[in-house]
BADRENTI-61810 format. One record per residue (C-alpha): residue number from 1; residue in one letter; x, z, y. Coordinates in pm, 1 decimal, m for minus. Layout:
N
   num   residu          u          w          v
   NUM        A          X          Z          Y
...
This chain:
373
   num   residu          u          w          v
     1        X     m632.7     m654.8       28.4
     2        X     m376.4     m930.6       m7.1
     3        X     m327.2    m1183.3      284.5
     4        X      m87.9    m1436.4      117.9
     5        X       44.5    m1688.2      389.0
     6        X      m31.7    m2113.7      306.9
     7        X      351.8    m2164.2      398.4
     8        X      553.9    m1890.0      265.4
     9        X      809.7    m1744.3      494.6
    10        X     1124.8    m1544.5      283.0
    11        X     1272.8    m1306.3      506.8
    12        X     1653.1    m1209.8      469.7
    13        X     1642.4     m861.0      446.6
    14        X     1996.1     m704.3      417.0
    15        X     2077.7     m353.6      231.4
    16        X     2386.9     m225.5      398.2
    17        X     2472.7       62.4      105.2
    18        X     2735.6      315.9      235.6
    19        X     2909.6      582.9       10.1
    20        X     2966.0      921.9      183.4
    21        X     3188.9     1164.0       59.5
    22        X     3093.0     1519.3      m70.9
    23        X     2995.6     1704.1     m395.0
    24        X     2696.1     1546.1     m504.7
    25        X     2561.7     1580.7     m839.4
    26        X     2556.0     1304.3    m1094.3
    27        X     2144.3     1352.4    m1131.1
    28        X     2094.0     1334.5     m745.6
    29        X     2349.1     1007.1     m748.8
    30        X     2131.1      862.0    m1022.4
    31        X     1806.6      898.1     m867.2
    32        X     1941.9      775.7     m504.1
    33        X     2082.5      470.4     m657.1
    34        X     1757.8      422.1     m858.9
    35        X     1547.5      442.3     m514.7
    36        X     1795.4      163.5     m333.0
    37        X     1710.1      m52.0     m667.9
    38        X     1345.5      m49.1     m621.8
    39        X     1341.6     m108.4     m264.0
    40        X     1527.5     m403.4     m339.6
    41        X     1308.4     m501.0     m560.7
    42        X      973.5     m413.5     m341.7
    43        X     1149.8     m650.9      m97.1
    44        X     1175.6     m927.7     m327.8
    45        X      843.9     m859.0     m376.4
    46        X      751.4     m930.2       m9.0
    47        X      944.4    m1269.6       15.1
    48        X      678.5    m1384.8     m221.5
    49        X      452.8    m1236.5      m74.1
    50        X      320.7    m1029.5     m423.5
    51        X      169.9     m710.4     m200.9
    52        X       26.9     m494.1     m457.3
    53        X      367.3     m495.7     m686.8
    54        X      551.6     m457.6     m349.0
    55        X      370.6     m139.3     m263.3
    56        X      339.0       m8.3     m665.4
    57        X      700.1      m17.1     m624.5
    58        X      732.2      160.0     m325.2
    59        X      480.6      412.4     m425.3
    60        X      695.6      522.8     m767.2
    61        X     1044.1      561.4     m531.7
    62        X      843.1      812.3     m326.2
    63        X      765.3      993.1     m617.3
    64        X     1076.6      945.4     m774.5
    65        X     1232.2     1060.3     m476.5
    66        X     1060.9     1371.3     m453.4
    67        X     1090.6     1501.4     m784.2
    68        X     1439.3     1451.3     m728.7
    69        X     1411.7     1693.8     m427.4
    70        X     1518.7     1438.4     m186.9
    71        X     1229.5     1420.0       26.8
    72        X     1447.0     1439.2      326.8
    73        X     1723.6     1181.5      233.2
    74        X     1743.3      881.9      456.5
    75        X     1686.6      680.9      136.6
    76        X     1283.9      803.2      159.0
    77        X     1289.8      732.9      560.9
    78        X     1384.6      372.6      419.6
    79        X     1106.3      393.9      172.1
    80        X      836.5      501.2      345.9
    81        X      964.9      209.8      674.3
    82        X      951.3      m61.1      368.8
    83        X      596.6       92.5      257.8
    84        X      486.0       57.9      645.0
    85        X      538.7     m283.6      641.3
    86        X      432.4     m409.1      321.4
    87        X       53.2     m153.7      407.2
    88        X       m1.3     m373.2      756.1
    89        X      126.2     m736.7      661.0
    90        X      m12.7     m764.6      304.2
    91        X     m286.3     m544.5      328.1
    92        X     m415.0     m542.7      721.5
    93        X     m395.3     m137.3      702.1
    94        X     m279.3      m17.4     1006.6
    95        X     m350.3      320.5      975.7
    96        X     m130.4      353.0      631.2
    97        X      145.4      202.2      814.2
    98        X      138.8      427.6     1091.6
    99        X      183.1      724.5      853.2
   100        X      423.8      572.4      649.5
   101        X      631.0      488.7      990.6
   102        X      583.5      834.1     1136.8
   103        X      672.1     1013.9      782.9
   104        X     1021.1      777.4      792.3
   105        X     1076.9      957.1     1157.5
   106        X     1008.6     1308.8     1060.9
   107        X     1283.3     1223.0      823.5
   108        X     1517.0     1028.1     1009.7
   109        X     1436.1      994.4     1385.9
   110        X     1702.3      714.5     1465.3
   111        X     1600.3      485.0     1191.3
   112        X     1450.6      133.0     1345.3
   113        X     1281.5     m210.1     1149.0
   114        X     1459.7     m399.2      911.4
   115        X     1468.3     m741.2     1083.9
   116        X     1388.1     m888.0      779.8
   117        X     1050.5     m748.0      798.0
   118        X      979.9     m653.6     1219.9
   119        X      668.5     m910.2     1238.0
   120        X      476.0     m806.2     1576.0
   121        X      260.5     m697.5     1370.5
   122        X      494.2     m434.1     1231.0
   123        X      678.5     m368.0     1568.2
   124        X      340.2     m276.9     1681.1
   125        X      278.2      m20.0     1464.1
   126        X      591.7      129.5     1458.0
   127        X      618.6      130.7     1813.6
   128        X      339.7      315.5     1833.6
   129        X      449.6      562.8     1555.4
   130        X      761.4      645.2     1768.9
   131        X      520.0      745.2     2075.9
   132        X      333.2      942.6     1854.7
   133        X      650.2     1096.7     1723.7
   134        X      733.2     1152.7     2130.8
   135        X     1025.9      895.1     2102.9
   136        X      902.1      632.3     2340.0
   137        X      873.6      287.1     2215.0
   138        X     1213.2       99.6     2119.2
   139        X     1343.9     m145.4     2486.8
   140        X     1498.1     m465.4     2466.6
   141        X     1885.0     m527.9     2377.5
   142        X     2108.8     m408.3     2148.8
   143        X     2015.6      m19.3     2022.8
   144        X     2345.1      131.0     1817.9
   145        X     2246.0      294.7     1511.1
   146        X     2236.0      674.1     1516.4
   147        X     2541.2      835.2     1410.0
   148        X     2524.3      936.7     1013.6
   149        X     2448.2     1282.4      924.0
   150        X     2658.3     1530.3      766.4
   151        X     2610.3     1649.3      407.4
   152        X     2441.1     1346.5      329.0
   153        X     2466.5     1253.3      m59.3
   154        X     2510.7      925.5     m205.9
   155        X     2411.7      597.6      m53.1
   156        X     2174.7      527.7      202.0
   157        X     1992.4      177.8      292.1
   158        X     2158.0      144.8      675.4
   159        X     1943.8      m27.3      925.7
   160        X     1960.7     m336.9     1142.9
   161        X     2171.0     m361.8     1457.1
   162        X     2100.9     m624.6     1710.4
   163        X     1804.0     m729.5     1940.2
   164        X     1460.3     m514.4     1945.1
   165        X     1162.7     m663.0     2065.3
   166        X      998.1     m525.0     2415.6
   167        X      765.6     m251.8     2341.6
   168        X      418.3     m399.7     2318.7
   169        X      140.4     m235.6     2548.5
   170        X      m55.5       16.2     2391.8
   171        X     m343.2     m122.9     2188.7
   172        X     m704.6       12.9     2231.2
   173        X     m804.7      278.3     1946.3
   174        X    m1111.3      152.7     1810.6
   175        X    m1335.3      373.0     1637.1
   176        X    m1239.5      377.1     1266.0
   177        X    m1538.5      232.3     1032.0
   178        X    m1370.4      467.0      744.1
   179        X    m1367.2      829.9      722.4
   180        X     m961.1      937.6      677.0
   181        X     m870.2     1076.8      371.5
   182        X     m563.2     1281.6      515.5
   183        X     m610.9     1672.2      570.4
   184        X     m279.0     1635.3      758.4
   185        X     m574.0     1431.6     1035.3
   186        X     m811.3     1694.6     1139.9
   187        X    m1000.3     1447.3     1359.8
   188        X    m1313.5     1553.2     1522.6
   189        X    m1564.6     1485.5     1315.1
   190        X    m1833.2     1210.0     1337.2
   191        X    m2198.2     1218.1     1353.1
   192        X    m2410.5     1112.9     1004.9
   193        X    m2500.6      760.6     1005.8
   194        X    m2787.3      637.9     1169.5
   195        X    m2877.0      426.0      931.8
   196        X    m2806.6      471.0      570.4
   197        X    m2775.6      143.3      310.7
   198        X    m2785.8      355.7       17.3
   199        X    m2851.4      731.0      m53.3
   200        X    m2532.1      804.1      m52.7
   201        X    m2288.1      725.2      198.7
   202        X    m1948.0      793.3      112.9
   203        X    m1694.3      601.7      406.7
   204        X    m1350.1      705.9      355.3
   205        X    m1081.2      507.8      304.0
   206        X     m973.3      330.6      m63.7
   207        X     m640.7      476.4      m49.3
   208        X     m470.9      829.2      m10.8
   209        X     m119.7      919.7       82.0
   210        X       62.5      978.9     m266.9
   211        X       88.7     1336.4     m339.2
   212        X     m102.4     1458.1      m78.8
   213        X     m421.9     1634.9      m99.1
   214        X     m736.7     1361.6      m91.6
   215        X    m1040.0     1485.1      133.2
   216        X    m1375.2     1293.2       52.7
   217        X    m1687.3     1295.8      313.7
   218        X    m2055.4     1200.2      212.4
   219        X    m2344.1     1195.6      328.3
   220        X    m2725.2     1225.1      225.9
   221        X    m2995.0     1032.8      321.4
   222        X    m3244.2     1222.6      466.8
   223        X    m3503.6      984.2      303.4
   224        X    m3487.9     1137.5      m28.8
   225        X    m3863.5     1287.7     m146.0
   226        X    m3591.8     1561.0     m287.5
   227        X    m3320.8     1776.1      m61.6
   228        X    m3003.3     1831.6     m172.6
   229        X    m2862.7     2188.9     m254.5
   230        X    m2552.9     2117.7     m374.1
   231        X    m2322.9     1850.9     m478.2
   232        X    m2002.3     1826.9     m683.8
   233        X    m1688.2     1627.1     m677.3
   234        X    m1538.5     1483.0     m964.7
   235        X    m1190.9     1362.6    m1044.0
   236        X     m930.4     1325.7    m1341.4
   237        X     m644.0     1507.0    m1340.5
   238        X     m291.8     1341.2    m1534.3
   239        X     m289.4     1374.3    m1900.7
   240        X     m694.5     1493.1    m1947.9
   241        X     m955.3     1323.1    m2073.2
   242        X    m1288.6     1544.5    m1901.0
   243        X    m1298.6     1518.8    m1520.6
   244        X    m1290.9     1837.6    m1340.0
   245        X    m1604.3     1948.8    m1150.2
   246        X    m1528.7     2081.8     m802.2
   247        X    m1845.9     2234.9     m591.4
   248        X    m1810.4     2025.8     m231.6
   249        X    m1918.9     2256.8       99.3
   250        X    m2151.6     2123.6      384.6
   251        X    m2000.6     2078.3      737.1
   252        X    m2194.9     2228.3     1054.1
   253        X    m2243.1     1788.5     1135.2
   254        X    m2410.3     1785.5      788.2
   255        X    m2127.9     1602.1      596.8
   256        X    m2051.9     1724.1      232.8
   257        X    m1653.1     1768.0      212.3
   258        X    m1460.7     1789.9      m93.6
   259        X    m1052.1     1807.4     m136.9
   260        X     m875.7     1633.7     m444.3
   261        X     m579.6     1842.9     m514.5
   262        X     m230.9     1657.5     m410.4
   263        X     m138.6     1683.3     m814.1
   264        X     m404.5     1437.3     m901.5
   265        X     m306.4     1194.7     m622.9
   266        X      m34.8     1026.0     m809.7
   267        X      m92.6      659.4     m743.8
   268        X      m88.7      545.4    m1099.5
   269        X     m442.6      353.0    m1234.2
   270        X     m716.1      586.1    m1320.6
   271        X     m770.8      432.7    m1609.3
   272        X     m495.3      433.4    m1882.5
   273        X     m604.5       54.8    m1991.6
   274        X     m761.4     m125.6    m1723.7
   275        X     m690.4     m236.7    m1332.4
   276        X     m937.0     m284.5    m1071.3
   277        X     m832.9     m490.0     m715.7
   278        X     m962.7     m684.9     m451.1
   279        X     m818.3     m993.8     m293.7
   280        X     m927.1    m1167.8       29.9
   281        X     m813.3    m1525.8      144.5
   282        X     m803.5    m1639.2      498.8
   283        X     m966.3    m2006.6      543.7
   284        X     m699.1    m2192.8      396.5
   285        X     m487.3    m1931.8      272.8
   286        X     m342.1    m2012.3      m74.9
   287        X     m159.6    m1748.2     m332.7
   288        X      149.2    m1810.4     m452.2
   289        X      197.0    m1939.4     m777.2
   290        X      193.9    m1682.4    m1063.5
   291        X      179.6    m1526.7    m1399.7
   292        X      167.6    m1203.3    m1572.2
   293        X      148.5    m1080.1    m1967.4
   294        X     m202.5     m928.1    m1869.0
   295        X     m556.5    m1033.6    m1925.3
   296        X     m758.3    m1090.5    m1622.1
   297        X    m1113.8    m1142.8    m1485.2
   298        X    m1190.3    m1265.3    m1142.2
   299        X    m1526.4    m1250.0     m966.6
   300        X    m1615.6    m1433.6     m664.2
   301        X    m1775.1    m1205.7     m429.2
   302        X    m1772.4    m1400.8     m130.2
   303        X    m1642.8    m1737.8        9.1
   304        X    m1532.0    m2062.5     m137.2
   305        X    m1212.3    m2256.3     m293.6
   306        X    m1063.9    m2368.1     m606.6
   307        X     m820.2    m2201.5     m880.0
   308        X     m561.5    m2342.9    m1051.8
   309        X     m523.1    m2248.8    m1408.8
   310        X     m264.4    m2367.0    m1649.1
   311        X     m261.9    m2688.3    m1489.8
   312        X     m641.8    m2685.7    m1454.5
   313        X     m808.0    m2645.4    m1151.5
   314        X    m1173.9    m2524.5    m1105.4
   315        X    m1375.8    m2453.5     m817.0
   316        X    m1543.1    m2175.1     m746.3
   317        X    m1841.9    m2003.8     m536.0
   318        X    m2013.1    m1637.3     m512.6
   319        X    m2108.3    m1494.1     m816.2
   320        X    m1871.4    m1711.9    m1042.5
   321        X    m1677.4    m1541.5    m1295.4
   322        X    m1316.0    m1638.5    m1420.1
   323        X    m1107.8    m1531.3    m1730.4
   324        X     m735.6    m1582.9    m1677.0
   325        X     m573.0    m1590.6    m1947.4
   326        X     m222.8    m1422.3    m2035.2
   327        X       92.7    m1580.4    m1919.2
   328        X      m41.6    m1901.8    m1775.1
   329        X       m5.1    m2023.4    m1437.5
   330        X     m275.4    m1955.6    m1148.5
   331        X     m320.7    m2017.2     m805.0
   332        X     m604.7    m1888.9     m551.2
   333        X     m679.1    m2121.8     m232.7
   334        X     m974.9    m2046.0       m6.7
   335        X    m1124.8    m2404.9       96.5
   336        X    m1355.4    m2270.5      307.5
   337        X    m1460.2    m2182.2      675.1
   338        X    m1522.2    m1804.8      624.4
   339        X    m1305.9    m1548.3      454.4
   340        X    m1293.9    m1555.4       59.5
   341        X    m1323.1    m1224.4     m120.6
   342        X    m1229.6    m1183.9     m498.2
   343        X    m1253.9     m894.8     m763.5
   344        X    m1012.1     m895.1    m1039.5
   345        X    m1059.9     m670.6    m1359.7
   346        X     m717.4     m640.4    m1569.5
   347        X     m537.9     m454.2    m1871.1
   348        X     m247.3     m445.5    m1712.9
   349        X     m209.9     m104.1    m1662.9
   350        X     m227.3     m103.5    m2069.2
   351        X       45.0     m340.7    m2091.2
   352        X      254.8     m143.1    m1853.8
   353        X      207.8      154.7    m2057.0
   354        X      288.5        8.2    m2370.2
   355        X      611.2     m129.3    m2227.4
   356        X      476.5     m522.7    m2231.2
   357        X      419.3     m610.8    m1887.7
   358        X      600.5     m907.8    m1733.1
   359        X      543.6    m1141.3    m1446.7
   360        X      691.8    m1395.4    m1297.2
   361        X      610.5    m1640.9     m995.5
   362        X      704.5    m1974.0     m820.7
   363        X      914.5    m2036.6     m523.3
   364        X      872.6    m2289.8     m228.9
   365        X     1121.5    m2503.7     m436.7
   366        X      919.0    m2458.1     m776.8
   367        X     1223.4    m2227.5     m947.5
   368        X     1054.5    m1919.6    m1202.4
   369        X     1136.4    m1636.3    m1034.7
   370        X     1148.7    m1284.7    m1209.8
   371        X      853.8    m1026.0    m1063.0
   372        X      863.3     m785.3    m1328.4
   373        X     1078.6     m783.0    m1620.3
């Protein structure tokens, strides 16, 4: 969910890009060049604080970067570092960021925080991704950056030198609310609710590690006049139309488990026309000024505040319903004392695939900046 800040802080993030000598092929020099654009981009997209485009972005370079066959380039270490970041500041998910960090240190154990974006927040996390990694969490003064590798093609996004922050002291786990989605987590597995809301509970978490296989818990009430012999998992695979049906096994804790095979987990929309997302505000909290080519619906699921549409601004409470229209100017603030929730309905994901989606947003200073073009 997207956390946008009342007064916007840009970062400076700097792309050192080195050229290293060797035999690399024009395709592989294409594609790492490609990657270094997009994480620019995806960090332009965190100065203004636009989350979702930030990690979209992001998202696409890993899989650009591993149908390229460079899933061990420092380029994807960089990637999946700027994808760590963008999952715990915009979007409060700790857990993603922790596996993006500790997939950026299988790949390149030296690499350390842009200082652009090491919040506390982010050292945090990382810090912790290092011990889980077994490399200790980064000291105080300067580190040097590790040495480059050999063999490596093309350029690479370099890291920051100078001052690290002390290592923070380990944080308490707290018991997840979510069930994890990973296979690469075999944690132990949980008890059945005690007490079930609906007759199906289904907690795992709204988002998957791209490419990887998805694995879905649920369980039954055991309220229901009927018992349950079997139950199915359904998903869409790229390029079909009919979901596939896939039979889902019951654990000895009484939890039905189902996998979603890594080649359906591509991050792209589900559907080929429409977007779904969910935004929460902070007391306070206000969006940053925006526009986009796509149609969009907002409903107010919880909290208070006001929107700003081409030049109009209405308030709103739970259980309003907006219609933004294309290409004009919105806002979001939250001007109330408890946390604002909205749910947006879109066709951007049409307009993207038709080759007409732009947006563009406001600075501190009021200049149009380009989003996507």
């Amino acid at each position: 969910m997207i956390r946008p800040r009342t007064t916007l802080i840009f970062y400076a993030v700097v792309i050192a890009v080195a050229s290293y000598a060797g035999n690399a092929l024009a395709q592989d020099q294409a594609a790492i060049e490609k990657l270094v654009q997009m994480n620019k981009k995806a960090l332009d997209d965190y100065d203004t604080l636009e989350w979702e485009s930030a990690k979209k972005t992001l998202l696409d370079a890993l899989m650009l970067g591993k149908k390229s066959g460079l899933e061990n380039h420092p380029v994807m270490a960089r990637t999946y570092v700027h994808l760590g970041a963008v999952y715990i500041t915009g979007f409060r998910n700790r857990d993603k960021a922790i596996q993006s960090f500790s997939r950026a240190l299988e790949i390149d154990p030296g690499i350390q925080l842009s200082r652009g974006i090491a919040t506390q927040e982010v050292n945090d996390a990382f810090a912790e991704a290092k011990r889980g990694k077994g490399g200790g969490a980064s000291t105080g003064g300067e580190q040097p950056p590790p040495p480059p590798k050999k063999g490596r093609k093309g350029p690479v996004m370099d890291s920051d030198n100078g001052e690290k922050p002390a290592p923070p002291p380990p944080a308490k786990k707290k018991q997840p609310t979510t069930l994890s989605t990973s296979e690469d987590e075999e944690e132990e597995e949980r008890d059945l609710p005690v007490k079930f809301k609906v007759a199906l509970e289904c907690p795992n978490q709204d988002e998957a590690i791209i490419d990887r296989p998805a694995v879905l818990r649920c369980a039954v009430s055991p309220n229901l006049p009927v018992s349950v012999a079997k139950m199915y998992l359904m998903y869409l695979e790229p390029k079909k139309e009919k979901y596939t049906e896939q039979p889902m096994t019951k654990t000895p804790k009484g939890w039905w488990k189902g996998k979603v095979p890594k080649k359906t987990v591509t991050g792209t929309s589900v559907y080929p026309t429409m977007n779904y997302a969910a935004q929460m505000l902070r007391p306070g909290e206000q969006t940053q000024t925006k526009r986009e080519t796509c149609n969009t619906f907002v409903v107010v699921l919880e909290g208070t505040g006001r929107t700003e549409i081409g030049g109009q601004t209405f308030d709103w409470e739970p259980n309003d319903i907006m219609v933004l229209p294309n290409f004009l100017w919105r806002r979001h603030t939250n001007t109330g004392k408890t946390d604002a929730v909205l749910y947006t309905v879109s066709d951007s994901a049409l307009m993207k695939n038709i080759g007409q989606y732009r947006a563009q947003g406001k600075d501190s200073e009021g200049r149009i900046i380009q989003l996507v073009s």
